[in-house]
C-alpha atoms as a printed R data frame, in Angstrom:
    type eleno elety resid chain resno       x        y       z
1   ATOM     1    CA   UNK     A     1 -68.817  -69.895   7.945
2   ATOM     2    CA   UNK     A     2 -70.965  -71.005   4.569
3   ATOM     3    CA   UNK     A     3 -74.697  -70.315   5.143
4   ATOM     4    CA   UNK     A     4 -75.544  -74.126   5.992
5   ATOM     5    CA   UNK     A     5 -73.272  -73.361   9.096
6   ATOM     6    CA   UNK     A     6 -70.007  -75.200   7.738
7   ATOM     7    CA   UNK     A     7 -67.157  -73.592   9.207
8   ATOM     8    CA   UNK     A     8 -64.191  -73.720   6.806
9   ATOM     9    CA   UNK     A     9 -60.769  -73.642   7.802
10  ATOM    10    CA   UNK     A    10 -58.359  -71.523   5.934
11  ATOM    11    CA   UNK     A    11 -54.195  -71.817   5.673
12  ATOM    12    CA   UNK     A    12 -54.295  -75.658   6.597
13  ATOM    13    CA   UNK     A    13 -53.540  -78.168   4.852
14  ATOM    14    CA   UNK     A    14 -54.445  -81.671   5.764
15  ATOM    15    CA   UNK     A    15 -51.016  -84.010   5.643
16  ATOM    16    CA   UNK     A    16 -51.671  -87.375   7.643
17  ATOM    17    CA   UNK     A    17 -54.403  -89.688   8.977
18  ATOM    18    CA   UNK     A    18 -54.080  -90.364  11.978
19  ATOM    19    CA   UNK     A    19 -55.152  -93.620  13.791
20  ATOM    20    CA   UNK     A    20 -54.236  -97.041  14.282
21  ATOM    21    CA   UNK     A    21 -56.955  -99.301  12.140
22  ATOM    22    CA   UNK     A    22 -59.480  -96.723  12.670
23  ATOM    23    CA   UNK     A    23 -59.561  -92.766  11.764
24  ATOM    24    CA   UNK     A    24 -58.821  -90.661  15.020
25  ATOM    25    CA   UNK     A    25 -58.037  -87.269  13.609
26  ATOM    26    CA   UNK     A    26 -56.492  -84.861  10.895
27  ATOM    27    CA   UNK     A    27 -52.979  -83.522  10.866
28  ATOM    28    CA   UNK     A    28 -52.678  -80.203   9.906
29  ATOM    29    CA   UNK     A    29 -50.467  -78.169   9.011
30  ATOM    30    CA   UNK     A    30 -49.942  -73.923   7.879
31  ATOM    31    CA   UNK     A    31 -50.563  -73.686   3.886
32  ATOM    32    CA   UNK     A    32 -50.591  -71.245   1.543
33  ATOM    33    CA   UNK     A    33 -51.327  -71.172  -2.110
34  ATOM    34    CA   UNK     A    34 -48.606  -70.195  -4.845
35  ATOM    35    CA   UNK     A    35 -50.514  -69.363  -7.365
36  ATOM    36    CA   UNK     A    36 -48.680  -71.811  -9.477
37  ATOM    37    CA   UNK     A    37 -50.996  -73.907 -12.236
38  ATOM    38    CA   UNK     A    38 -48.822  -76.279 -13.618
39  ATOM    39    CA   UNK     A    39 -46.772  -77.118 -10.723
40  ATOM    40    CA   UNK     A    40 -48.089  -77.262  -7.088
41  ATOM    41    CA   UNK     A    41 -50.444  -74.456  -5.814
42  ATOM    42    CA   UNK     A    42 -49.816  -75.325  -2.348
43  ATOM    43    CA   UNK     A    43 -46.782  -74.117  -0.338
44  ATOM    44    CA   UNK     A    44 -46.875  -76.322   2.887
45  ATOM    45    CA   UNK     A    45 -45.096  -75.407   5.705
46  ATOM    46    CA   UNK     A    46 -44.012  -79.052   7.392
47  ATOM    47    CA   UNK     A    47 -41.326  -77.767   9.896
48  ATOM    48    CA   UNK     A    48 -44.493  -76.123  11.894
49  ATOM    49    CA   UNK     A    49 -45.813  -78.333  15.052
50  ATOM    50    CA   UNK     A    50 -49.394  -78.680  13.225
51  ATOM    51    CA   UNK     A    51 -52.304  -79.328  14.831
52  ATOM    52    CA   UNK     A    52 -54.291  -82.501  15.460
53  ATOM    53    CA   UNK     A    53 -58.089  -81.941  13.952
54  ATOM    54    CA   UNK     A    54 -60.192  -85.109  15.914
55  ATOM    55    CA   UNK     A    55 -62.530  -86.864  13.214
56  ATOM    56    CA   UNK     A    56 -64.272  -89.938  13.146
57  ATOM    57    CA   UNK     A    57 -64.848  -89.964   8.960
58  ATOM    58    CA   UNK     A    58 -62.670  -88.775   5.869
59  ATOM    59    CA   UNK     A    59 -63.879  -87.835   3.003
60  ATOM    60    CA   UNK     A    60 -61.339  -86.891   0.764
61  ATOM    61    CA   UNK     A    61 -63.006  -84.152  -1.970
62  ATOM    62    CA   UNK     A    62 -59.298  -83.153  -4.084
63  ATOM    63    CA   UNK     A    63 -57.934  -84.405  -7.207
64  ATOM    64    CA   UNK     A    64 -56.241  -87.888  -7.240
65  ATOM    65    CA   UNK     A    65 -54.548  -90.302  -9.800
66  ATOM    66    CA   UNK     A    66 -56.351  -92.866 -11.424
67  ATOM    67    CA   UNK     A    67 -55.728  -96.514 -11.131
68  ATOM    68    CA   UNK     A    68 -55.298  -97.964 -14.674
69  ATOM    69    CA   UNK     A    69 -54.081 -101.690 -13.945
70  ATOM    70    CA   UNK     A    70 -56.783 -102.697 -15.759
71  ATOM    71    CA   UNK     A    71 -56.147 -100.822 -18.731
72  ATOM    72    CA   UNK     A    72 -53.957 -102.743 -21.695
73  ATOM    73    CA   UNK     A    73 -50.270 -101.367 -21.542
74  ATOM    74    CA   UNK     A    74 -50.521  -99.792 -25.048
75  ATOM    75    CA   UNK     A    75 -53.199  -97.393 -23.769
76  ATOM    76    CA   UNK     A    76 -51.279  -96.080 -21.300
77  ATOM    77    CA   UNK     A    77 -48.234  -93.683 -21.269
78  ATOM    78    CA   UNK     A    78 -45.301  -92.710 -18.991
79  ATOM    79    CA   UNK     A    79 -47.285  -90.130 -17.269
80  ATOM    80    CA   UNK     A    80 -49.494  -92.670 -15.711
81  ATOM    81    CA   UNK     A    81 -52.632  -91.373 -18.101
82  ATOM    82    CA   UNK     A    82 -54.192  -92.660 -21.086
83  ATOM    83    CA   UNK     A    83 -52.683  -91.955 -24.330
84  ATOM    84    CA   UNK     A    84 -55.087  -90.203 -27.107
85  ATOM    85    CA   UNK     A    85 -54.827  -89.267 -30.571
86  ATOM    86    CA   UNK     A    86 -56.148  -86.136 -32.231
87  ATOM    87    CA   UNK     A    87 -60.073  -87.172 -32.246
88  ATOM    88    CA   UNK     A    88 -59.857  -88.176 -28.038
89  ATOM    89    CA   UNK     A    89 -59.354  -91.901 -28.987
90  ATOM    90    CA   UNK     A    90 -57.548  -94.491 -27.267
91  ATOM    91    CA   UNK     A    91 -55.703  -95.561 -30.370
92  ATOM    92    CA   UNK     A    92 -57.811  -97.203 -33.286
93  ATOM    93    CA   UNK     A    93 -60.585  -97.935 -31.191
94  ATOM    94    CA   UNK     A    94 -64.092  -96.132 -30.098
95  ATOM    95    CA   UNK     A    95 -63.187  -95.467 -26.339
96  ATOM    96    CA   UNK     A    96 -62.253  -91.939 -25.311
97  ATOM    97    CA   UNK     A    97 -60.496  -90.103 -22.923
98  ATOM    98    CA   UNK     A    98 -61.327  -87.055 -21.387
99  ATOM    99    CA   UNK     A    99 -60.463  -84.755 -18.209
100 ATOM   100    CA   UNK     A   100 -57.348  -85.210 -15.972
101 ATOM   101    CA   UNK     A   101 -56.847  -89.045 -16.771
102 ATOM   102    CA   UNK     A   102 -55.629  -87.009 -20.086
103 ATOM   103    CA   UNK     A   103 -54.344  -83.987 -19.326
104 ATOM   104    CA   UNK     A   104 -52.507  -85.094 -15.968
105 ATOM   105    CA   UNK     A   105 -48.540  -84.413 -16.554
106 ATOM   106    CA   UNK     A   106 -49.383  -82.724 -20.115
107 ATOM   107    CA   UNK     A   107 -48.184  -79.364 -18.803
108 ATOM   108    CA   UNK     A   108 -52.270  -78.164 -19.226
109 ATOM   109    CA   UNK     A   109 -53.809  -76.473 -16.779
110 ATOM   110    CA   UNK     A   110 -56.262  -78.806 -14.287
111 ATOM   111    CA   UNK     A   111 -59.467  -77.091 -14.578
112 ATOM   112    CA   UNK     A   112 -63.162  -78.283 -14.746
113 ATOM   113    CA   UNK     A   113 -63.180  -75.752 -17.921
114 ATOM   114    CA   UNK     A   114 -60.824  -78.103 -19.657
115 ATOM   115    CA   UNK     A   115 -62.473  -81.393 -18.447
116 ATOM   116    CA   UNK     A   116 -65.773  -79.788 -19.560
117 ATOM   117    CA   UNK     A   117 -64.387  -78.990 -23.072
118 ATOM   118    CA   UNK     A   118 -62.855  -82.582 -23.520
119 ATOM   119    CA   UNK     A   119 -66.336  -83.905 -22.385
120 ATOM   120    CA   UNK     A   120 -67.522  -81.450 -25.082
121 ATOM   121    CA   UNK     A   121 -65.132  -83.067 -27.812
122 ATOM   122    CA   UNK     A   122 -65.505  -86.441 -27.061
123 ATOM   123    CA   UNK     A   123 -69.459  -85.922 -26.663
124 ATOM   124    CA   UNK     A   124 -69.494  -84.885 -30.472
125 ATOM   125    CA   UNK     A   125 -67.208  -87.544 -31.773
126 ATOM   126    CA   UNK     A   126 -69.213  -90.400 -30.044
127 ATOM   127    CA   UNK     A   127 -72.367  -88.954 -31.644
128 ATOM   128    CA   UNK     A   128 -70.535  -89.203 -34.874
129 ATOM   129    CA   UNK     A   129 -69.104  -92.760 -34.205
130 ATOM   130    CA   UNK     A   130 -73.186  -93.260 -33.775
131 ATOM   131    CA   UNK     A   131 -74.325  -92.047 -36.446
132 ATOM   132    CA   UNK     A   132 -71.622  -93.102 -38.966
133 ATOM   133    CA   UNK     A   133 -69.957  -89.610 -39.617
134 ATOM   134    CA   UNK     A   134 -66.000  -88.688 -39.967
135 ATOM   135    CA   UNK     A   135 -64.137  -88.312 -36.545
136 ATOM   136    CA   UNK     A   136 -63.896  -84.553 -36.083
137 ATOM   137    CA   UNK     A   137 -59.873  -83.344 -35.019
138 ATOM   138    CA   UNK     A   138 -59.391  -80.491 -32.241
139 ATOM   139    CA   UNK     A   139 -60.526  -77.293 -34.895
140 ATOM   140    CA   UNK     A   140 -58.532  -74.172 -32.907
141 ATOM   141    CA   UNK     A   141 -55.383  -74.570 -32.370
142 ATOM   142    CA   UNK     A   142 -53.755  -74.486 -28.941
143 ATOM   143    CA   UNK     A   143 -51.721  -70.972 -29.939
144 ATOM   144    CA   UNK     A   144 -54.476  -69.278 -30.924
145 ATOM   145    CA   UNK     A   145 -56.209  -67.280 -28.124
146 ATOM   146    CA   UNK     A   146 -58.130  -64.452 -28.076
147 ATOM   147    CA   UNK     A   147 -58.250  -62.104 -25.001
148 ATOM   148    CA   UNK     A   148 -59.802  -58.671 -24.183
149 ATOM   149    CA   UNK     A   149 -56.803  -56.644 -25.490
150 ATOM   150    CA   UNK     A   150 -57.473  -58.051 -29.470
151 ATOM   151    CA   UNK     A   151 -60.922  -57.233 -28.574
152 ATOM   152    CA   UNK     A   152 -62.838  -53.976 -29.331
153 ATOM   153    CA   UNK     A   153 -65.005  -53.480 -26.409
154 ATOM   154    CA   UNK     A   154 -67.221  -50.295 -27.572
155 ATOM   155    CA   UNK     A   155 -69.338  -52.145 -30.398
156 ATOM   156    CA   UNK     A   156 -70.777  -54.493 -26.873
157 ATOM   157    CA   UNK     A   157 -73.467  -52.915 -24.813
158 ATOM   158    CA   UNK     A   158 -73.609  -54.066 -20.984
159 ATOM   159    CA   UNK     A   159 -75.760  -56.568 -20.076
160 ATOM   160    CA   UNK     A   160 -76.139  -57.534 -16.488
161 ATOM   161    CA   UNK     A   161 -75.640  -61.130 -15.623
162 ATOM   162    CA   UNK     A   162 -78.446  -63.684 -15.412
163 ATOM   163    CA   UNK     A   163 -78.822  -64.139 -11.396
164 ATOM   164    CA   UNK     A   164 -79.847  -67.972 -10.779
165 ATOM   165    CA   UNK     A   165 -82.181  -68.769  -7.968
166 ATOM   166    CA   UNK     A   166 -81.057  -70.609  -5.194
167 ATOM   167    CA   UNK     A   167 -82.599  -72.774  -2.363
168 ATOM   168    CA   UNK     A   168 -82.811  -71.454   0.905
169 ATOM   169    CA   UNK     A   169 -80.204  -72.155   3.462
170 ATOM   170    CA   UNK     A   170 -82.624  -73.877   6.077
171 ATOM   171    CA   UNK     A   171 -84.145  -76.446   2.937
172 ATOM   172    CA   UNK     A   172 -80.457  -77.364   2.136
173 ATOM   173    CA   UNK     A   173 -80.035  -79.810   5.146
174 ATOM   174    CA   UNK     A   174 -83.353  -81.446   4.638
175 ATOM   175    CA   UNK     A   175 -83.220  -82.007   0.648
176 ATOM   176    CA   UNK     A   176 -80.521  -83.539  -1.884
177 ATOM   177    CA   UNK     A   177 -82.187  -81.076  -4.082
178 ATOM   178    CA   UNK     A   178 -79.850  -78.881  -6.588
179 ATOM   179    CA   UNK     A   179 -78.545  -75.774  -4.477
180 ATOM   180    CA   UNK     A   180 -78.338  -73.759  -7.943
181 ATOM   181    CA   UNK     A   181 -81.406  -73.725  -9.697
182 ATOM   182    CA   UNK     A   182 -80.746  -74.006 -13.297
183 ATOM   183    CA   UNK     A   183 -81.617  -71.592 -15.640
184 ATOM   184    CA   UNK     A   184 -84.821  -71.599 -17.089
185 ATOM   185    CA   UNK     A   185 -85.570  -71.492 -21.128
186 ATOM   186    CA   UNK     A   186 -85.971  -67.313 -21.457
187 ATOM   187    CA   UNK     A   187 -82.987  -67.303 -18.919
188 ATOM   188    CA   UNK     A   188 -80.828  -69.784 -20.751
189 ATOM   189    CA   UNK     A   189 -81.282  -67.550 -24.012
190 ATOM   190    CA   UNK     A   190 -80.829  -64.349 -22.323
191 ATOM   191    CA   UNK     A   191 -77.222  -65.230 -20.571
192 ATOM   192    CA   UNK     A   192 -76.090  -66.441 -23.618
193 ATOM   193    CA   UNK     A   193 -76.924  -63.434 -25.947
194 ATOM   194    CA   UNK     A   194 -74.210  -62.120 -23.286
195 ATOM   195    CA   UNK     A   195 -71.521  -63.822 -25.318
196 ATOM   196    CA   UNK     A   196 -68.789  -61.605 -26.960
197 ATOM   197    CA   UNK     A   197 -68.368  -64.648 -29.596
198 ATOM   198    CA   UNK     A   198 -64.307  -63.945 -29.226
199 ATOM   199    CA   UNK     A   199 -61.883  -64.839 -32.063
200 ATOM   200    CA   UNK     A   200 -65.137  -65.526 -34.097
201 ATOM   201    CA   UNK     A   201 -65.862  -63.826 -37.054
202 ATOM   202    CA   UNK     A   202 -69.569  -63.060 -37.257
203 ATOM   203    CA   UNK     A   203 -69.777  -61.214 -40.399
204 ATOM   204    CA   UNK     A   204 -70.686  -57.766 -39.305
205 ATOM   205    CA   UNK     A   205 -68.652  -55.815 -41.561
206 ATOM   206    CA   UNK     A   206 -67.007  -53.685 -39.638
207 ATOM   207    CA   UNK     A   207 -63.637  -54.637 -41.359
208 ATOM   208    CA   UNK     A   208 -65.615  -53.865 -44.401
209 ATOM   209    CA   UNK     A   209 -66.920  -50.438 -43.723
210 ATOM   210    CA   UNK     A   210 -63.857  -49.173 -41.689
211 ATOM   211    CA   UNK     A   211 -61.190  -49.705 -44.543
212 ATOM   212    CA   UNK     A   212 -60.112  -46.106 -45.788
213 ATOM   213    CA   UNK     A   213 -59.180  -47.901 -48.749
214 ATOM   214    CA   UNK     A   214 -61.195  -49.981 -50.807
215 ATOM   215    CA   UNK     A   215 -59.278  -53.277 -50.231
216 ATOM   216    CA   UNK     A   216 -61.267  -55.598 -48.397
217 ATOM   217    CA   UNK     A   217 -64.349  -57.186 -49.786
218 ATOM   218    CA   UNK     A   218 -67.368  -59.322 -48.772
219 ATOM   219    CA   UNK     A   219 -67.061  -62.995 -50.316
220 ATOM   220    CA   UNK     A   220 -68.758  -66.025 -49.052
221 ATOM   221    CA   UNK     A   221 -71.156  -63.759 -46.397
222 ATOM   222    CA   UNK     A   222 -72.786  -67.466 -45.048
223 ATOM   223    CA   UNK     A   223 -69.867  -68.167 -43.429
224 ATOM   224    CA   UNK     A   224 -68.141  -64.685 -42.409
225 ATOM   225    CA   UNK     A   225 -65.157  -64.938 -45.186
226 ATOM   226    CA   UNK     A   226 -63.698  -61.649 -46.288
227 ATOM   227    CA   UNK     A   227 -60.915  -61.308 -49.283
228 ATOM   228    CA   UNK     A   228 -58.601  -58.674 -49.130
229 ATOM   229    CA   UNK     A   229 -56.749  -56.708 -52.283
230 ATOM   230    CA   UNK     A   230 -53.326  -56.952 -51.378
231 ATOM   231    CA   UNK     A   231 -52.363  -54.027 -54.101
232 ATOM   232    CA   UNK     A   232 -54.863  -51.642 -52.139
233 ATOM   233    CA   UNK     A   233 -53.846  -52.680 -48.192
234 ATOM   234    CA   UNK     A   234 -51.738  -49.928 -46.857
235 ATOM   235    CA   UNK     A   235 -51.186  -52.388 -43.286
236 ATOM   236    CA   UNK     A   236 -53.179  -49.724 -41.620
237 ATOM   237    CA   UNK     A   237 -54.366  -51.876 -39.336
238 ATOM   238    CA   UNK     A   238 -57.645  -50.427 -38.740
239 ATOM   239    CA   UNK     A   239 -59.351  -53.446 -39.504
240 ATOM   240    CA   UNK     A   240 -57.865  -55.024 -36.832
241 ATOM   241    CA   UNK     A   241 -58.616  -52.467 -34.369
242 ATOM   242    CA   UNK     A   242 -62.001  -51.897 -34.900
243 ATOM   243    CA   UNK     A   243 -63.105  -55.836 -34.899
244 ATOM   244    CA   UNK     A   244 -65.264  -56.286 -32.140
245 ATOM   245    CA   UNK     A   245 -64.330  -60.037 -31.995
246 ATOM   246    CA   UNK     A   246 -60.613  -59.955 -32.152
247 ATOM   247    CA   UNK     A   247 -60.632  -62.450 -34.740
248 ATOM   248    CA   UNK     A   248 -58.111  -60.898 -37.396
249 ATOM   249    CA   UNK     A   249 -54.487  -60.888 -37.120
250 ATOM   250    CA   UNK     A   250 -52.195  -58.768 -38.799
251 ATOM   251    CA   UNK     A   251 -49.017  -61.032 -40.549
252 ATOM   252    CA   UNK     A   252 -45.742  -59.951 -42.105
253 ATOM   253    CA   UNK     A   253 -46.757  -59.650 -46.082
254 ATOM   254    CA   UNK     A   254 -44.385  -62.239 -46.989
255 ATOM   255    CA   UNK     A   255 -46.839  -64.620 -44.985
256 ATOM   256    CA   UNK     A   256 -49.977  -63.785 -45.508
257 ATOM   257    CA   UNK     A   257 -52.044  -66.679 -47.260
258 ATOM   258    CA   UNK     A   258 -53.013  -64.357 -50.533
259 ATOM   259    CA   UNK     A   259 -56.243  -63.067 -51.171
260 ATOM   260    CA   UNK     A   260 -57.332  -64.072 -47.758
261 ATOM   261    CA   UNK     A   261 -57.979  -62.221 -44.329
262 ATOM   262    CA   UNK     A   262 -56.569  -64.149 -42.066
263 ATOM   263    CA   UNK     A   263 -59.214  -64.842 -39.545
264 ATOM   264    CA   UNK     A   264 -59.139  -67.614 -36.494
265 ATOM   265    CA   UNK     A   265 -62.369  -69.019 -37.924
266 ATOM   266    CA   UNK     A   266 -64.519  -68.996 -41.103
267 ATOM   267    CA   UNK     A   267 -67.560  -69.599 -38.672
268 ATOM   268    CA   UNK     A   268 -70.539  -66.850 -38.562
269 ATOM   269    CA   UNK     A   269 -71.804  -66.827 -35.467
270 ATOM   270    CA   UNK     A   270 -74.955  -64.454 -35.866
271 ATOM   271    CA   UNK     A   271 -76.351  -64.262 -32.531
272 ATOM   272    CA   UNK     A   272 -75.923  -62.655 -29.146
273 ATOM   273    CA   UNK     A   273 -75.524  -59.178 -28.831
274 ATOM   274    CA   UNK     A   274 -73.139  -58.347 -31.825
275 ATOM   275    CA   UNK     A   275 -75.201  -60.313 -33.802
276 ATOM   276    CA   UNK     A   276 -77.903  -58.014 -33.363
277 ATOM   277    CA   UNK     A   277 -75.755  -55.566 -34.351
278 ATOM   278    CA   UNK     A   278 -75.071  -56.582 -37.358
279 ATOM   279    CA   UNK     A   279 -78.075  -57.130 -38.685
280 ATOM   280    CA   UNK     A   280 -77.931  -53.238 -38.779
281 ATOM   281    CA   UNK     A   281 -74.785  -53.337 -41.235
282 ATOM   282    CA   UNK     A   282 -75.652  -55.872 -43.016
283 ATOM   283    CA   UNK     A   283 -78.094  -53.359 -44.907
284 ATOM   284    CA   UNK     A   284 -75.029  -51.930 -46.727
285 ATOM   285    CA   UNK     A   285 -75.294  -52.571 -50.303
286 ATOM   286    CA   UNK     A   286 -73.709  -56.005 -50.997
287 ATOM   287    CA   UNK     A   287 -71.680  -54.736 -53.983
288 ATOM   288    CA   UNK     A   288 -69.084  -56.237 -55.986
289 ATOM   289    CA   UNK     A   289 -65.647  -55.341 -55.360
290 ATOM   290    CA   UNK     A   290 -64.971  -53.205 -58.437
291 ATOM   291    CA   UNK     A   291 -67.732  -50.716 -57.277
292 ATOM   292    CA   UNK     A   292 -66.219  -50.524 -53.564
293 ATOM   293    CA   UNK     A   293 -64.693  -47.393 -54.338
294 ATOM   294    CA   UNK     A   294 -67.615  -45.458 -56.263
295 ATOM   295    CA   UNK     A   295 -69.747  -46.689 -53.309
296 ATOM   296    CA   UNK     A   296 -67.662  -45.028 -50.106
């Protein structure tokens, strides 16, 4: 029972209308989810009797297919959904796609994270469309993906999470106000100094002031790039283990892109909590790479 006194009903699964030219009722019958993403989460059992669940309105609140008769043949593919390219486009033109009418039959997960980051995409290419700017491709690739265990944990101190205020139960029935508040200015700021920044580098220097070996050196320090000395890199991997942000990856030396840490991102993202911290180590001595040594 949700606070508003809405009783939900759990292990059904709704299969039929019923009714002859006008809704009568529901059948039901026992469900249970898979956990499956890609293929169907639900697990309905249809040899069960069911039950009959008398209505007099459905409103149907799960995903569905989109209708895209109207929609010129070369837009579409075999999937049933609208064919992009690698800027969200539907071909050469200024419409995009975003959301399940794109990532329906892909083999993606269907998540409202995924719609929200197309959204994101597309949002940023139309504003470049407007303002005459260069179409912007998808900048991390797919394979790429940075999760707790590439992560360093210790160099993040615990911050609780921003609680949002929400309206009372009794004003929900009598208001198509927000249930949610949203976040206020301070409280916007504060929840996201929370973020770990993962797979970013942020130039802290950790990498830098770990090495036991005087083999890794601070280049371009706007935008978090760090060379390496390949004659001086043992493949101790310390580097990679003290990164806060997971964003180095150790390669075989035969493929590693010379001179160059590899890194997910050239990006410095200075704020949030490890941002703070490095302010702190960015008070080392900025010195050339010849006087690495002398210095540690």
């Amino acid at each position: 029972m949700l606070e508003e006194g809405v009783d939900l009903m759990h292990g059904l699964a709704m299969t039929s209308v019923v009714g002859n030219g006008k809704v009568e009722a529901l059948q039901l019958q026992p469900a249970r989810f898979t956990g499956a993403i890609n293929a169907s989460p639900i697990a309905i059992d249809r040899d069960s009797a069911g039950t009959k669940f008398p209505v007099d309105n459905v409103i149907i609140a799960v995903g569905q297919h989109a209708s895209l008769a109207w929609l010129p043949a070369e837009f579409r593919n075999e999937r049933g959904t609208i064919e992009i390219d690698q800027f969200g486009r539907l071909g050469d033109t200024n419409v995009f796609g975003a959301g399940d009418i794109v990532q329906i039959g892909s083999g993606q997960p269907l998540m409202v994270v995924n719609a929200v980051g197309d959204g994101k995409r597309v949002a940023f290419n139309l504003h470049r469309v407007l303002s005459g700017q260069a179409l912007e491709a998808r900048a991390v690739p797919l394979d790429v993906i940075t999760d707790l265990n590439r992560m360093n944990m210790t160099y993040f101190p615990h911050f609780a999470r921003v609680q949002q205020a929400m309206l009372p139960a009794a004003s929900r029935k009598l208001t198509q106000d927000e249930v949610i508040r949203s976040f206020s200015e301070e409280q916007a700021i504060e929840e996201s100094n929370r973020c770990f920044s993962c797979g970013t580098c942020n130039a802290c220097d950790n990498c830098y002031l770990v090495c036991p070996e005087p083999c890794i050196a601070r280049s371009v320090r706007s935008n978090g790039l760090y060379k390496i000395l390949i004659d001086y890199c043992k493949g101790c991997r310390v580097c990679i283990e003290e990164c806060p942000t997971g964003c180095l990856e150790g390669v075989p030396e035969l493929d590693f892109d010379t001179g160059v840490v590899r890194m997910d991102t050239a990006f410095a993202i200075t704020q949030g909590l490890h941002g703070r911290q490095a302010e702190q180590l960015r008070q080392v001595p900025n010195l050339p790479p010849k006087d690495i040594e002398n210095w540690r």
